[in-house]
Backbone bond lengths (Angstrom), bond angles and torsions (degrees), N, CA, C in turn:
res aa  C-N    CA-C-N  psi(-1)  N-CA   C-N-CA  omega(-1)  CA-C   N-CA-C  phi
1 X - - - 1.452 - - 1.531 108.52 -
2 X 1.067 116.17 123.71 1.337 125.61 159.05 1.629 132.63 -33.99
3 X 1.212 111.13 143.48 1.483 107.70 -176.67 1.627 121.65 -77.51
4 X 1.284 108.21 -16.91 1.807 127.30 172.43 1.593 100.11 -75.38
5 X 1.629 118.08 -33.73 1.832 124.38 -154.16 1.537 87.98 -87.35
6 X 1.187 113.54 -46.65 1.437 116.08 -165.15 1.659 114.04 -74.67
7 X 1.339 123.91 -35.15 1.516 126.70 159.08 1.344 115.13 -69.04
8 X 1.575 119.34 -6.87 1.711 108.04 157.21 1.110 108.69 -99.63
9 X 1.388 140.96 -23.83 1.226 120.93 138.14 1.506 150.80 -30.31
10 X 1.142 100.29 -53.68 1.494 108.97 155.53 1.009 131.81 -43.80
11 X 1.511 113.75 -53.56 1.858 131.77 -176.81 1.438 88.58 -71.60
12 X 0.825 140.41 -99.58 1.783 146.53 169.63 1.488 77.24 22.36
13 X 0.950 120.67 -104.11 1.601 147.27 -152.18 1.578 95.80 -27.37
14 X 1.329 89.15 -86.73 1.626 100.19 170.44 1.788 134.09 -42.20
15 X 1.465 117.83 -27.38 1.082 140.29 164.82 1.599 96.10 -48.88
16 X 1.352 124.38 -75.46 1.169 143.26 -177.24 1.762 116.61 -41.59
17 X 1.183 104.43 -46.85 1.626 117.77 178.34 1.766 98.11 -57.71
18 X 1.427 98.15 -74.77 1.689 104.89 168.17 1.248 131.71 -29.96
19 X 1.150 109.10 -53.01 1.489 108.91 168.72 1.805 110.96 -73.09
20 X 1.293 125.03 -19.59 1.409 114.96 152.60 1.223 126.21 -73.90
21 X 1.184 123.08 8.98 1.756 138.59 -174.83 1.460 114.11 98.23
22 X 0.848 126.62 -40.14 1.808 133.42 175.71 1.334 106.52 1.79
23 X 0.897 134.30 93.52 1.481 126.74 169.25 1.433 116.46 -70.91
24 X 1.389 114.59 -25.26 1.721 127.69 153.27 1.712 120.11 -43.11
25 X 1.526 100.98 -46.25 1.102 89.55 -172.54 1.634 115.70 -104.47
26 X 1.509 99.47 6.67 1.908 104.54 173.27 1.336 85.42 -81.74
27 X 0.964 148.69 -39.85 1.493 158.23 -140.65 1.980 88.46 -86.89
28 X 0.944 125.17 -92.95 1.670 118.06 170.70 1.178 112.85 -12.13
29 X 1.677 125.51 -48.06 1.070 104.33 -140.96 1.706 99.71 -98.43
30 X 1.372 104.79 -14.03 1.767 120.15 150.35 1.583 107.12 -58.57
31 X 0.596 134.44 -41.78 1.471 142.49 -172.53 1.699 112.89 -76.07
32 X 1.302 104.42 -41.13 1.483 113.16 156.92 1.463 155.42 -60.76
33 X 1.552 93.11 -44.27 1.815 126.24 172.47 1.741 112.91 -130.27
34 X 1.376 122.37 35.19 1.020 111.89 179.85 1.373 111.93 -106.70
35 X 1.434 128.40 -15.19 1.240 153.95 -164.34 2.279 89.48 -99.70
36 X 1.157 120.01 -58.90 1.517 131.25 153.43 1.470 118.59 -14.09
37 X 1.439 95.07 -82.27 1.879 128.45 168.72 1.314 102.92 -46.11
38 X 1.403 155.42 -66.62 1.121 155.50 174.87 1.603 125.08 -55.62
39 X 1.346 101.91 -42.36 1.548 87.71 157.89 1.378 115.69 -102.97
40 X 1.309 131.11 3.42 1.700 113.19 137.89 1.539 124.02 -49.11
41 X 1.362 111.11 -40.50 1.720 122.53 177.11 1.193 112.99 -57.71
42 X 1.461 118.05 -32.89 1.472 124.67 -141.54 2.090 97.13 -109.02
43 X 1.481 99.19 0.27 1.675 98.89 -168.93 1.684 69.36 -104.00
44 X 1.271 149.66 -60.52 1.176 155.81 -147.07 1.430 120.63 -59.99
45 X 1.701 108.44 -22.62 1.605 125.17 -148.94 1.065 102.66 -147.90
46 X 1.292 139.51 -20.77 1.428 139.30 164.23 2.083 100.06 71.80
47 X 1.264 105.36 21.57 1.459 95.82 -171.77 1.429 105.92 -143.45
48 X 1.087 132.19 134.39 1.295 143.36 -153.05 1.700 98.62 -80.15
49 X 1.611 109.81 -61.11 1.393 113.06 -155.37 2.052 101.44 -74.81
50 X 1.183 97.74 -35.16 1.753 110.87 172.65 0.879 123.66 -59.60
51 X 1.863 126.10 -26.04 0.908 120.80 159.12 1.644 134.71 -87.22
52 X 1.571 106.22 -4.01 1.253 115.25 166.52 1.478 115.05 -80.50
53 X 1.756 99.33 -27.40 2.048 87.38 173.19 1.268 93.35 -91.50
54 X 1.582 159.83 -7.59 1.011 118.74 161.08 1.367 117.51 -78.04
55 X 1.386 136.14 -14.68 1.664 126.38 178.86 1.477 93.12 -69.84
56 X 1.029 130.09 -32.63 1.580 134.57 -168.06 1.449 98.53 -67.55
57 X 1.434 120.83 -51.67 1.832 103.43 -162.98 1.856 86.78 -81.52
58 X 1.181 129.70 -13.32 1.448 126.96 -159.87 1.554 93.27 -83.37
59 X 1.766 105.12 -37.77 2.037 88.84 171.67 1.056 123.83 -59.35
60 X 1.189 127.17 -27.30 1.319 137.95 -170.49 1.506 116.57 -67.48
61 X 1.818 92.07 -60.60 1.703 86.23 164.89 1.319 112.80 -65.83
62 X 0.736 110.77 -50.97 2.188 98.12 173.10 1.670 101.16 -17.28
63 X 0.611 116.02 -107.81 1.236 155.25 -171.09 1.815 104.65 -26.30
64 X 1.347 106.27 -36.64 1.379 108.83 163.86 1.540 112.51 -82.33
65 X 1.189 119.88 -42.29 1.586 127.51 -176.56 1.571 115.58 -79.37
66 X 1.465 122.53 11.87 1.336 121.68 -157.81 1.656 97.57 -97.28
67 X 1.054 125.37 -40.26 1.960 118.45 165.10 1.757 97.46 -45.13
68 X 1.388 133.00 -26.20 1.311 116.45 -176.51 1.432 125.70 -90.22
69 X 1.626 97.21 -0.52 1.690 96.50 178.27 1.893 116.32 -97.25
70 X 1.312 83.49 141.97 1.459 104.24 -158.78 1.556 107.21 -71.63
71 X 1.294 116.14 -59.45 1.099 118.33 163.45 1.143 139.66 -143.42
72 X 1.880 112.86 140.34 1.365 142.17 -137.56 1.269 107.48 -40.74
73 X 1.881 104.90 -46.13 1.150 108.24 -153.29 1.778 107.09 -89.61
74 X 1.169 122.56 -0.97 1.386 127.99 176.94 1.598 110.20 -96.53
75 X 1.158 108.87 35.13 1.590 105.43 173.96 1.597 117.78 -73.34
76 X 1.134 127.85 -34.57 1.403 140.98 -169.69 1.681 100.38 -77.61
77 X 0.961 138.88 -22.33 1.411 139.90 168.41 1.183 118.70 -98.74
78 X 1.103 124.85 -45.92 1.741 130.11 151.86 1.652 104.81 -44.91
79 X 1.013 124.04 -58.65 1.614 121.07 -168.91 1.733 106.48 -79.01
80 X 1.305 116.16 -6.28 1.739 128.85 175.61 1.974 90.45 -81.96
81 X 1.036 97.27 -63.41 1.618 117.52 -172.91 1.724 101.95 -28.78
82 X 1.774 98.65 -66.03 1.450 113.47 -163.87 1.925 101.22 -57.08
83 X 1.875 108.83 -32.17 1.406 105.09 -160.33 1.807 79.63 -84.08
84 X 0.869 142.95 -62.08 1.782 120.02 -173.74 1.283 116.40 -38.75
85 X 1.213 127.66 -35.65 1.709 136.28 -152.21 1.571 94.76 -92.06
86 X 1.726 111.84 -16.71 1.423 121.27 -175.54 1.438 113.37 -94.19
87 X 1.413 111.98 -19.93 1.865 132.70 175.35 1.076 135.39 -79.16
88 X 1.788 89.63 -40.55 1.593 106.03 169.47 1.522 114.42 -71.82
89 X 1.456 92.59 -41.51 2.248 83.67 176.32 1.373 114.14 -72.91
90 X 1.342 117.40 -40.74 1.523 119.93 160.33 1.941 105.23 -25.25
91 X 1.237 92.86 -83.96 1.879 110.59 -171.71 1.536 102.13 -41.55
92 X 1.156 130.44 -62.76 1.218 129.72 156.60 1.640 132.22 -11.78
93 X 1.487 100.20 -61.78 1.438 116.28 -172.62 1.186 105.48 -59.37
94 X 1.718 117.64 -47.47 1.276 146.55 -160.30 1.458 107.69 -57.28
95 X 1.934 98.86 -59.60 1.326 102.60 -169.11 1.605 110.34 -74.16
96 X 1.600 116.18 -22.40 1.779 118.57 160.52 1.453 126.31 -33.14
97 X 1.333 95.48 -51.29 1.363 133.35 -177.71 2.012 108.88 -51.05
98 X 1.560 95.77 -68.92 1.596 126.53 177.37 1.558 97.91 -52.78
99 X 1.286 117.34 -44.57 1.530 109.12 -164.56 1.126 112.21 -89.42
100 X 1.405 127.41 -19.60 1.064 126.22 -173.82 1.643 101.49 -94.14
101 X 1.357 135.69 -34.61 1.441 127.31 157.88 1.719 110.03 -54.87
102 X 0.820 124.52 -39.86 1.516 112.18 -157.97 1.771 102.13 -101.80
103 X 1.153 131.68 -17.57 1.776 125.72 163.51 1.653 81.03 131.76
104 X 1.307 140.58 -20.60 1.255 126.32 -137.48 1.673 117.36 78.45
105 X 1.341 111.17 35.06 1.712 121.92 167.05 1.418 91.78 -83.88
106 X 1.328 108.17 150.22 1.521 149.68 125.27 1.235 152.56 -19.96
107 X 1.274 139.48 42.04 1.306 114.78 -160.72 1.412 117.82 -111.66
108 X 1.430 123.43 175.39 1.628 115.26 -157.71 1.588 98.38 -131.76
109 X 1.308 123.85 121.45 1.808 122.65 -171.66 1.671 101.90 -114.82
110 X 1.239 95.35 85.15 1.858 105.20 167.31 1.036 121.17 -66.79
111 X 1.383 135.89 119.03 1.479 124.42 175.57 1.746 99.41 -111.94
112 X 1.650 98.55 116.23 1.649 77.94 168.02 1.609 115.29 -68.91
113 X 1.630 94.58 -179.08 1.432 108.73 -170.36 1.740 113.40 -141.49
114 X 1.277 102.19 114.59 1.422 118.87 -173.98 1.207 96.92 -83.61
115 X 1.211 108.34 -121.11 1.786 104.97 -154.58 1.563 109.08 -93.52
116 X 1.471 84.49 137.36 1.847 108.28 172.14 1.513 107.45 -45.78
117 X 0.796 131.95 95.02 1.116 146.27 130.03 1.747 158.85 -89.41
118 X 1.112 158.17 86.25 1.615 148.31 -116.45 1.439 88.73 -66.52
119 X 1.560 153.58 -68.80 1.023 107.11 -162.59 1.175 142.07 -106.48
120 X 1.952 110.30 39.39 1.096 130.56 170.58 1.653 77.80 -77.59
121 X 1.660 109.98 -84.84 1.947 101.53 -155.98 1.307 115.86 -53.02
122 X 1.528 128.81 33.51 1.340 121.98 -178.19 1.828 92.82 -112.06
123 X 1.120 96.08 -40.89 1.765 109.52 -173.68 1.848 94.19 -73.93
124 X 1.329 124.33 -13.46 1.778 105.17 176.41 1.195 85.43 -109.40
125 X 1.504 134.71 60.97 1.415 123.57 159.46 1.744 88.10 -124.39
126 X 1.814 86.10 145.89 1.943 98.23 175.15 1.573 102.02 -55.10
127 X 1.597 123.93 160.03 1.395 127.81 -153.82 1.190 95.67 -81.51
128 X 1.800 127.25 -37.05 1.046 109.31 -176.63 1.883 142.29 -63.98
129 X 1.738 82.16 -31.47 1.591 105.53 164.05 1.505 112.96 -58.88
130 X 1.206 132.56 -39.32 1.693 142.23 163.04 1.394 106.38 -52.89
131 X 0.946 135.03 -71.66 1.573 154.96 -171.93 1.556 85.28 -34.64
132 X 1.606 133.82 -90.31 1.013 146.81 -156.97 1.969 105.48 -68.04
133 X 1.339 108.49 -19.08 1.342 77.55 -171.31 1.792 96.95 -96.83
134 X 1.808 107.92 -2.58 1.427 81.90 177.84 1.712 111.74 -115.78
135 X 1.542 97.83 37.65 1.742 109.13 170.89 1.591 93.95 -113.94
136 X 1.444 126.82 2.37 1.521 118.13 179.47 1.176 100.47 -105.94
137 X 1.474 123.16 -39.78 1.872 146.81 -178.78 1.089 109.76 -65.03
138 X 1.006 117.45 -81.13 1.740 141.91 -148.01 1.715 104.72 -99.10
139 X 1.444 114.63 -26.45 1.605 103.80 170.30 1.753 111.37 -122.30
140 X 1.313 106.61 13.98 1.291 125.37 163.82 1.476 105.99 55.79
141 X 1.671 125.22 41.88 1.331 129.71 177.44 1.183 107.28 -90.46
142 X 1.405 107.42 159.15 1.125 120.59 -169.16 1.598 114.24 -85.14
143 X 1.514 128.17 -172.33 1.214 120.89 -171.74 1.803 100.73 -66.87
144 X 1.517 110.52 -56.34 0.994 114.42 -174.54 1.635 112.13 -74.75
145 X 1.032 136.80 -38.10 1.934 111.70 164.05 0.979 136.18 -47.31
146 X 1.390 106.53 -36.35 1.605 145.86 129.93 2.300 98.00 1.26
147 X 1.208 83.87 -91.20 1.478 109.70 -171.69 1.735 107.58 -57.20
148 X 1.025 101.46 -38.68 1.657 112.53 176.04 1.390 108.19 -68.05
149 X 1.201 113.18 -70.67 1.607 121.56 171.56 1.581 127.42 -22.95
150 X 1.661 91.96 -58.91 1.559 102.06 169.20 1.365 124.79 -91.92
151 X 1.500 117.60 9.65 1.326 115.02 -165.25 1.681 135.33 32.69
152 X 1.447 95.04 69.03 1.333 119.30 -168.20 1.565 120.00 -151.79
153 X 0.827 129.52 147.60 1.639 139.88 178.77 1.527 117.87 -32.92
154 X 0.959 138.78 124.63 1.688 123.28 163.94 1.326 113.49 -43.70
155 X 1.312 114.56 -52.83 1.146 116.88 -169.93 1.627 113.47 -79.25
156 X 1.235 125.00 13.47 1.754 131.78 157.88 1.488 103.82 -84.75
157 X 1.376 100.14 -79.68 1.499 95.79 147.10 1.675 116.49 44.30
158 X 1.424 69.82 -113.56 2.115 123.36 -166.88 1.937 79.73 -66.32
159 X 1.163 134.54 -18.78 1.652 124.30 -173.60 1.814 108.27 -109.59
160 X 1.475 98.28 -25.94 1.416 83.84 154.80 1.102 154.92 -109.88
161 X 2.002 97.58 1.52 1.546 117.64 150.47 1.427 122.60 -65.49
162 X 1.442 105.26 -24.68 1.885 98.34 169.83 1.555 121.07 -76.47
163 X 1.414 119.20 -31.90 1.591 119.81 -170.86 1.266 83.86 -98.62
164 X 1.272 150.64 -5.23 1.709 139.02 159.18 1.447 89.13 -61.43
165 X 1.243 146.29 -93.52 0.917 174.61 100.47 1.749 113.78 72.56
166 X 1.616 109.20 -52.14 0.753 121.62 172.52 1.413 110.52 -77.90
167 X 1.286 112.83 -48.96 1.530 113.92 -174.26 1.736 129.35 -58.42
168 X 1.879 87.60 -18.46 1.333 101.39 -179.14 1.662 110.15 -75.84
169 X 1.469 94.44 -34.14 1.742 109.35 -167.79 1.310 99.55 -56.48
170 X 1.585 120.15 -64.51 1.103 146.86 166.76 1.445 101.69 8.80
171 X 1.567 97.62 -83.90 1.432 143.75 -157.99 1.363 120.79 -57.26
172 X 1.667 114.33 -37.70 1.155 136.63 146.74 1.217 117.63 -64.90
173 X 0.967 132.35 -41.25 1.508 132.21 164.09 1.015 115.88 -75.40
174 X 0.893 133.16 6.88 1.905 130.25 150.63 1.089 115.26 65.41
175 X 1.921 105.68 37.09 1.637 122.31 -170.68 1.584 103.37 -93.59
176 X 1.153 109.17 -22.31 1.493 119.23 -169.85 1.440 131.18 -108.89
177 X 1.859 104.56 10.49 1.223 96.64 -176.74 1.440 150.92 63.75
178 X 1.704 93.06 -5.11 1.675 106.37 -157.32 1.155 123.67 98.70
179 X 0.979 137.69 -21.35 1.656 144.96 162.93 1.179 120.17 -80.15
180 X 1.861 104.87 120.92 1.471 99.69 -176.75 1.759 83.82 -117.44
């Protein structure tokens, strides 16, 4: 058994305890995906401490919404889902916030870019293109957990792993100058 099969096993298990009240086993399952959850937040928000209060209000909904999950073994994409659905109102609030201090101005943050490197052109990719290519990469999900996780289409998906993809090629290839 695999080392990805066997940590949904676990959560499964534990999912189940939790939703019987277990505070032992909500407690694991923090202990499991909380380190996960945070750097999902942290590709989303570009901010270290923002993304610890959003995994923070996102435990919470966990934890309130967990009698509603269907199944055991899809907790890690359901609980990805809840931390996007927790970023976007965050980002939202933020930019309410931004627009309403500044008149609704504009401003434009260029960073030049020295050397090609993958995870310099991974960091000049839009957050959402990041998000997905390192829940397909780096947490080895599938198209569709993928889609669950971020609460989004398969088929966005599959459209923003290709212009990720491309833009990266691009980028490495030193077709773009730095401009994605």
């Amino acid at each position: 058994m695999r080392e990805r099969e066997k940590i949904r096993v676990l959560a499964a298990y534990h999912v189940a305890g939790a939703r019987l009240g277990s505070q032992r086993d909500f407690s694991a399952l923090v202990t499991l995906f909380d380190t996960r959850l945070r750097a999902h937040a942290r590709r989303l928000c570009d901010d270290g401490d923002t993304a610890r209060d959003i995994v923070q209000e996102a435990w919470l909904a966990i934890a309130r919404g967990l009698g509603g999950l269907r199944d055991d073994h899809a907790f890690l994409p359901w609980a990805l889902r809840i931390v996007t659905r927790t970023a976007a109102r965050d980002l939202g609030r933020k930019r309410r916030q931004r627009d309403a201090q500044q008149g609704y101005s504009e401003t434009l943050d260029e960073t030049p870019i020295d050397a090609p490197d993958l995870s310099t052109a991974i960091a000049t990719l839009p957050a959402p293109q990041r998000a997905v290519l390192a829940l397909f990469y780096l947490d080895e999900m599938s198209v569709a957990e993928v889609a669950v996780a971020l609460d989004i289409p398969p088929g966005t998906v599959k459209t923003r792993l290709m212009h990720a993809r491309a833009k990266l090629r691009a980028y490495l290839d030193g077709e773009n100058n730095g401009q994605t």
